[in-house]
N, C-alpha and C positions, 0 to 999 in steps of 0.2 A: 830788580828782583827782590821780593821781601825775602826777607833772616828766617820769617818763621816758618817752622813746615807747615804744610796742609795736612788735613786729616786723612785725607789718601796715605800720603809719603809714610805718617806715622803708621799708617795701618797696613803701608806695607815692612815695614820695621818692626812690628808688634806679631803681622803672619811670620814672620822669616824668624824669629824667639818663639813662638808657638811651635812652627817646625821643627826647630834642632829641641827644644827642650822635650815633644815629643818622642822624637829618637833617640835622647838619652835615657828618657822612660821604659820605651820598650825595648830596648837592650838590657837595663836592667834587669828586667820582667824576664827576660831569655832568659841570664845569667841564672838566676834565682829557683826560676820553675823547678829544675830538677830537685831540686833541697823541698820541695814543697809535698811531695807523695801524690796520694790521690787529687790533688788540688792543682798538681802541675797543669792539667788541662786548662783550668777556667784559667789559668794566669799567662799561659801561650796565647789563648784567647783574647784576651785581654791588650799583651804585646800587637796582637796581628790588628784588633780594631782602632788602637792608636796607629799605626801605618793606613790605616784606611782612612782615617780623620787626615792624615797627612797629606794624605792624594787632594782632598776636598781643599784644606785648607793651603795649597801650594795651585791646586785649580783658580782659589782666588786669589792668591798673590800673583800669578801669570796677571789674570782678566786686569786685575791696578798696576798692570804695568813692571811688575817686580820679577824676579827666579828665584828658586830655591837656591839655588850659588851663594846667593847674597846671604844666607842665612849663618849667622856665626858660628865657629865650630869652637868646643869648649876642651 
């Protein structure tokens, strides 16, 4: 077996930090909004399309093999 990863492997190591660092963003984005005023909108907004980026980018971590499980929690 070689040592080194494939670019698959990394790339599903690379989606699964894209995910959580995702999630840590739009949790932010929630926390925050209120403090924001009339702006709070576009920044729930904003939270909910990072969650939708997640769906996509965990659709292809599934297709290579990977789960969002795997993904580190901080």
């Amino acid at each position: 077996m070689n040592a080194a990863m494939t670019e698959q492997e990394k790339l599903r190591v690379l989606l699964a930090h894209w995910i959580e660092h995702n999630r840590e963003h739009a949790d932010q984005f929630r926390r925050r909004a209120p403090m924001a005023g009339q702006s709070a909108g576009e920044i729930e907004a904003a939270a909910d399309a990072m969650i939708l980026a997640n769906q996509h980018l965990a659709a292809a971590l599934k297709a290579l093999g990977g789960t969002v499980e795997t993904a580190p929690h901080h």
